[in-house]
N, C-alpha and C positions, 0 to 999 in steps of 0.2 A: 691363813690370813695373807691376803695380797700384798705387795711392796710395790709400789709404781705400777701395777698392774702386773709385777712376777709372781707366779709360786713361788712358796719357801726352798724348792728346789732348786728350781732359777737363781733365785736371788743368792743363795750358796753356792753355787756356779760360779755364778759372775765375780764372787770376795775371792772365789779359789784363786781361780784366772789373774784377777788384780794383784795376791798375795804373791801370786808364782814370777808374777812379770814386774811385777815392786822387789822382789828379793833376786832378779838376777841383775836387775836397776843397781840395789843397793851392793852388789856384788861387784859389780865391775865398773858401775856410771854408760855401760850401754845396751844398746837392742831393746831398749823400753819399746819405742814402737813399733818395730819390727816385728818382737813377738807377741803386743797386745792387737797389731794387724790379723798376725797367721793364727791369732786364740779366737778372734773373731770369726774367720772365715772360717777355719778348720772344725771349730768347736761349736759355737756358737750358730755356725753356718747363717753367717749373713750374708745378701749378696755382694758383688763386690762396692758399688757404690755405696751401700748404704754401711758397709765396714771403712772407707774412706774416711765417710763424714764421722763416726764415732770414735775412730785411731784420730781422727785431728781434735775434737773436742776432748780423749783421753788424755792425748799430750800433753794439751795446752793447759788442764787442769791440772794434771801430775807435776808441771814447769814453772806455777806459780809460786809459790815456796821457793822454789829451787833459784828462781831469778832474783828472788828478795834477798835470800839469803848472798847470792853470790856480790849481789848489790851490795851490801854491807860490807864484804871485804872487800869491795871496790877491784874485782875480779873482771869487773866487763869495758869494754870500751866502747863508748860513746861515740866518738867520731867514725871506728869501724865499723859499731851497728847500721849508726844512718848509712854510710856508703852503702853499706851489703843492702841495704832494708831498698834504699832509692830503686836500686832494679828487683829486687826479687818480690817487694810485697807489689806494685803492678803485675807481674806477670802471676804470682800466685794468685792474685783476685780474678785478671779473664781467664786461665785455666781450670781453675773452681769455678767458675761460672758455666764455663763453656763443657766441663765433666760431667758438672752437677743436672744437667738437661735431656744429658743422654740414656738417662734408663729406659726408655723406649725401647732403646735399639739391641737387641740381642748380638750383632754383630761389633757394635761397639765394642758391649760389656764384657763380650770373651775377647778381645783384643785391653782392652784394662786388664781382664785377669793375667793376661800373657807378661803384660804391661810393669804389672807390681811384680812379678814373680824375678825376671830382671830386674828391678830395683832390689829387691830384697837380695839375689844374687850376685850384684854387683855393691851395695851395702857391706855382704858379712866379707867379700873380697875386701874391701878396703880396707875392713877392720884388721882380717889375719894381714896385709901388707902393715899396717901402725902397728901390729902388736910386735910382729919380726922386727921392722927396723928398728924399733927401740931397743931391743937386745945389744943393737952397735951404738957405742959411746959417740962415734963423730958423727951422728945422722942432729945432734941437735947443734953445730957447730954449723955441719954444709945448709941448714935450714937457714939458719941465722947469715951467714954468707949470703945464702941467694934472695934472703929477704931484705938485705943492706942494696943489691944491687938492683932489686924493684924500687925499694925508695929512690933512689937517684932519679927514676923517669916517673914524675908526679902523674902528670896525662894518661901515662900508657897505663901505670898502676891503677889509677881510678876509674878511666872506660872500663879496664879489663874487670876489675870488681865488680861495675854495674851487672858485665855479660855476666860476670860468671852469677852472680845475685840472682840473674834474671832463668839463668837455668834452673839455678836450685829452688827459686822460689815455684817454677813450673811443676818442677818434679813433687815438691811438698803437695802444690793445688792437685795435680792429679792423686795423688799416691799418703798422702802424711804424713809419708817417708826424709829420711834423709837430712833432716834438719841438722841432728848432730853428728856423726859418725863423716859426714862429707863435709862440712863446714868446719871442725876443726883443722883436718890437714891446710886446708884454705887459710886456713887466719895465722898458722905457726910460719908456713911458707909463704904467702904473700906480703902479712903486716909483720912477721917476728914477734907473734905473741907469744908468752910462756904458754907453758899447759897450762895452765891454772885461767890464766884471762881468758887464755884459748875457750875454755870448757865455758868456762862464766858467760862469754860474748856469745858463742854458740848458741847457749841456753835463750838468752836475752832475744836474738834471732828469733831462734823456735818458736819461740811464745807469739810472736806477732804473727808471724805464718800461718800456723796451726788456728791460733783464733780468728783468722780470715778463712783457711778453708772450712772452722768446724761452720763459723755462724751462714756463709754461706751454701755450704751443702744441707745444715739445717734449715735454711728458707726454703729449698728444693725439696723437702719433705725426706729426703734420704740420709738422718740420721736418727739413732736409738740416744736420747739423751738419759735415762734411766741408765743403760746397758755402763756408758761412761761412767756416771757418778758412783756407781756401785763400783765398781773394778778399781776408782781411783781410793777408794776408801778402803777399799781389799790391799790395795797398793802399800799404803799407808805402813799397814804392821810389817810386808814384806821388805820395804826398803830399811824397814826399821833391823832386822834379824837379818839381812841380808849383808846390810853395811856394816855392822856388831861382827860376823862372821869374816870380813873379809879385812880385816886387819891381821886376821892369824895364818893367814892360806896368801900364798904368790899371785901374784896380781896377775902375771900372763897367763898362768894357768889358768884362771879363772875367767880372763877372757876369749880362752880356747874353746873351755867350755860352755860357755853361754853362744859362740860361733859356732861353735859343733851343733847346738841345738836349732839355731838358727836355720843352719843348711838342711837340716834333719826336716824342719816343717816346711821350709821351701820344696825339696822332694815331692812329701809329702801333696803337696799344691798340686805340685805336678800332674802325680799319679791320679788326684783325683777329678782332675778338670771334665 
């Protein structure tokens, strides 16, 4: 019996995938789309556009919960969302536009693949950089310092937000990438947010990103909207055993190893281009 038009094999595929990439979610709080990208393209072997537009609809469904919930402990901030959202969601709408046009192009699309593979390599770097400096007590003192002395220049602070907004919102439009793992160091050192808001504001970002490049790479006809919903439901019970598990196991550790795994399919990428 069919599911969205999968086999039963498909379809237990797709829960696997979702469970695997839900439980290192709930392990650590990242690389959710990083490695529901490389499950995509690696496993699933989709091309790269049309794994773009389904890792943004992944996201952006997996982030809905997540942003409610963090809403309620009044986690996110408001004023920082719109700043960050004022440059990045224009530039994430004409780079998803302008991505989402190019399957044509054979030369493009191995330059995209080149494209994420650096992102995703430059991603799990950032991650091992936060996971180290947290090990030193005064890295959230020198944050907080140099986030006191951003506030004093209101101007500078707020253009600078828009640019950097407007990068990261590019990088998501092409890639689906980067939402949280880049935007958290950004919001602890720019605004002085705690972790906690950090994580929360982050999320609350994502979700408008991600639902701009999924709906717009889905007008473009390059996305699997079955592929998403099954994976985020797969999600579901991983993030469930995933998070249960990591209350008992060290937290760095465990984001070593979800980066290790990371690096490991980016390789991976590589060798199979």
């Amino acid at each position: 019996m069919d599911v969205f038009g999968f086999g039963a094999w498909e379809v237990v595929l797709r829960l696997g995938l979702g469970a695997g990439v839900g439980f290192c979610i709930g392990l650590t709080g990242v690389g959710g789309g990083v490695l529901g990208l490389q499950a995509m393209t690696l496993v699933l072997r989709m091309d790269p556009l049309t794994a773009v537009g389904t890792t943004g609809l992944y996201i952006f469904l997996s982030k809905i919960s997540a942003s409610v919930h963090h809403a309620r402990l009044r986690n996110i901030s408001w004023g920082v969302s719109a700043r960050v959202l004022s440059g990045a969601l224009p530039a994430n709408i004409l780079v998803s536009r302008w991505v989402s046009r190019k399957g044509d192009c054979p030369e493009f699309v191995e330059a995209l693949e080149i494209f994420i593979v650096c992102v995703v390599l430059f991603s799990a770097g950032v991650m091992v950089l936060d996971t180290l400096t947290r090990l030193k007590r005064t890295v959230e003192q020198k944050e907080r310092g140099l986030a006191a002395k951003i506030e004093g220049h209101w101007l500078l602070r707020n253009v600078f937000c828009v640019f950097v907004g407007a990068l990261l919102g590019g990088v998501v439009g092409a890639t689906a990438l980067g939402g949280g793992c880049l935007i958290v160091p950004i919001l602890i050192t720019l605004f002085g947010l705690g972790a906690q808001r950090a994580v929360g504001t982050s999320i609350f970002i994502a979700l408008f990103l991600t639902l701009a490049t999924a709906l717009i790479f889905g007008k473009g006809g390059v996305l699997e909207f079955p592929t998403a919903v099954i994976m985020v439901i797969g999600s579901l019970a991983g993030i469930h055993y995933g998070s249960t598990l990591s209350v008992r196991l060290p937290e760095q550790r465990l984001r070593m190893v979800v980066i290790g795994l990371i690096l490991v399919a980016a390789v991976v990428m590589v060798l199979n281009r």
